[in-house]
N, C-alpha and C positions, 0 to 999 in steps of 0.2 A: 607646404605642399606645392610641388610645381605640375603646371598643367604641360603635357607633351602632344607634339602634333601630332601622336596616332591616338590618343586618348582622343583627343578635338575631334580628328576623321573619324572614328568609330562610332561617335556619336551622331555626326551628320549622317553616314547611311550611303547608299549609292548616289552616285551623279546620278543626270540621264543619259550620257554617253552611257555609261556602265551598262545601263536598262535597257538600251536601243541593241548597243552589243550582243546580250541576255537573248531575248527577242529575238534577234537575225539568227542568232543561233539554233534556239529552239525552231523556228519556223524552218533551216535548212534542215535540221530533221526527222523533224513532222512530213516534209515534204519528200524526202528520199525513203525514208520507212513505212510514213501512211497508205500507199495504196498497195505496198505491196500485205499488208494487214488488212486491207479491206479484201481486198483478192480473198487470202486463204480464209477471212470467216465466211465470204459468199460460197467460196469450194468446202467447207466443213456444214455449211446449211446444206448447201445439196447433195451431197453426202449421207445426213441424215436422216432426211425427206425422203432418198432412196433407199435408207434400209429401215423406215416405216413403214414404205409402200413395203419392202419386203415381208416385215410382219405383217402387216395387215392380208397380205398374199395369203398366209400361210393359215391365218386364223380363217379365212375366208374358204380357205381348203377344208378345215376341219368342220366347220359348218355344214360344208357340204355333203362331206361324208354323211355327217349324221342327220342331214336332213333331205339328202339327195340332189339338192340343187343349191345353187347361189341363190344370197337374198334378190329382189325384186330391188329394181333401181327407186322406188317410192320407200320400201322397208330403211335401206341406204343402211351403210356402213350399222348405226344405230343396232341393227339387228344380231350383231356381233354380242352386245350385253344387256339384251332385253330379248326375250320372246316374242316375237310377233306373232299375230292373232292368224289363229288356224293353222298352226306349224306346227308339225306332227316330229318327232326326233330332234328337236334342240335337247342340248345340253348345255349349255353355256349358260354363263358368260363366256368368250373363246381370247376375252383378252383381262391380262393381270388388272389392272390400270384403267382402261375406259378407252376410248377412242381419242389417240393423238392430235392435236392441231399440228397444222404442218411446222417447221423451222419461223415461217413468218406471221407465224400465229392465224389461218385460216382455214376452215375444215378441209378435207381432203376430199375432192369429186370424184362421185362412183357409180357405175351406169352397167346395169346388166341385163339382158346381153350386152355384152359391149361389140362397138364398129373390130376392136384388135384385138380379141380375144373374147373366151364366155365370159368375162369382164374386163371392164376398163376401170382403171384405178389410177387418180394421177393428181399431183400437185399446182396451182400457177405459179409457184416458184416466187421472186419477188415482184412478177410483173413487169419486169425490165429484160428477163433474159428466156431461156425455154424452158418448158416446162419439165417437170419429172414425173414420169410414166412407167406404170407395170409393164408396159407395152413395147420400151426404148430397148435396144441394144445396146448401145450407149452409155446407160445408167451403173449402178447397182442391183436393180432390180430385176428377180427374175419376172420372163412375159408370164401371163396370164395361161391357163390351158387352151384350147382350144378345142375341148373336144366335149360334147354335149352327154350328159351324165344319167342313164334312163331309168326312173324311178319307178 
C-alpha cells in the first residue's frame, strides 16, 4: 500500500496561511454586509414599535368609548387588561395578548392627558437614536386625538 502526497496533506489539515486567508476573508465580509444588517434590524425595530403604539392607539380608543375617557396616567397602559377600581364601562381586556414591551424589550411610557395630544404614548427606542411617539409625523403611528371626550 503506497502512501500519496494528498493522502499525507489531507491529513495534516490547513496551514495557517490557509486560516489567515479564511479570516481576511470572512472579516471583508462581515465588514461590507454588517452594518448594512445592523441598519435594517434597527429600521424593522422601529417599525414595529410604531405599529404597537399604533395598536395600542387604537385599543386606548376603544377604552374610551366605553368608559368615556382615557385611563389616568397612574392606571397606565395596565388598564387596557385589568379594570381599574371605580370604572364604570370597561369591558375589556381591549388587547388579545397583554401589554407589549417595546422592540428593546422596555415597557411603553404613557401619560394622560398628554403635552401632544389627550395622550402621549411613546417608546425610548434604543436609547441611542429618537424616540417613537403617537405624537411623531414622522413615524408610523397615527397622533393621538386631540379632543376632550364629555362624559
Amino acid at each position: 500500500m503506497s502512501i500519496t502526497h494528498a493522502s499525507i496533506r489531507a491529513q495534516r489539515g490547513l496551514t495557517l496561511l490557509e486560516l489567515i486567508v479564511v479570516m481576511v476573508i470572512l472579516g471583508l465580509l462581515v465588514s461590507l454586509i454588517g452594518p448594512d444588517l445592523w441598519s435594517r434590524l434597527h429600521q424593522s425595530r422601529v417599525k414595529t414599535a410604531a405599529m404597537q403604539i399604533t395598536l395600542l392607539g387604537s385599543a386606548l380608543g376603544n377604552y374610551r368609548l366605553d368608559v368615556g375617557r382615557y385611563p389616568t396616567t397612574a392606571a397606565g397602559l395596565a388598564a387596557l387588561m385589568q379594570r381599574p377600581p371605580a370604572i364604570h364601562g370597561w369591558s375589556g381586556p381591549y388587547l388579545a395578548r397583554g401589554v407589549p414591551l417595546d422592540p428593546w424589550g422596555h415597557p411603553y411610557h404613557y401619560r394622560s392627558p398628554g403635552k401632544h395630544g389627550a395622550y402621549d404614548l411613546w417608546s425610548a427606542g434604543s436609547g441611542h437614536g429618537p424616540r417613537i411617539t403617537s405624537w411623531s409625523t414622522q413615524g408610523l403611528a397615527a397622533p393621538a386625538p386631540n379632543r376632550p371626550h364629555a362624559s
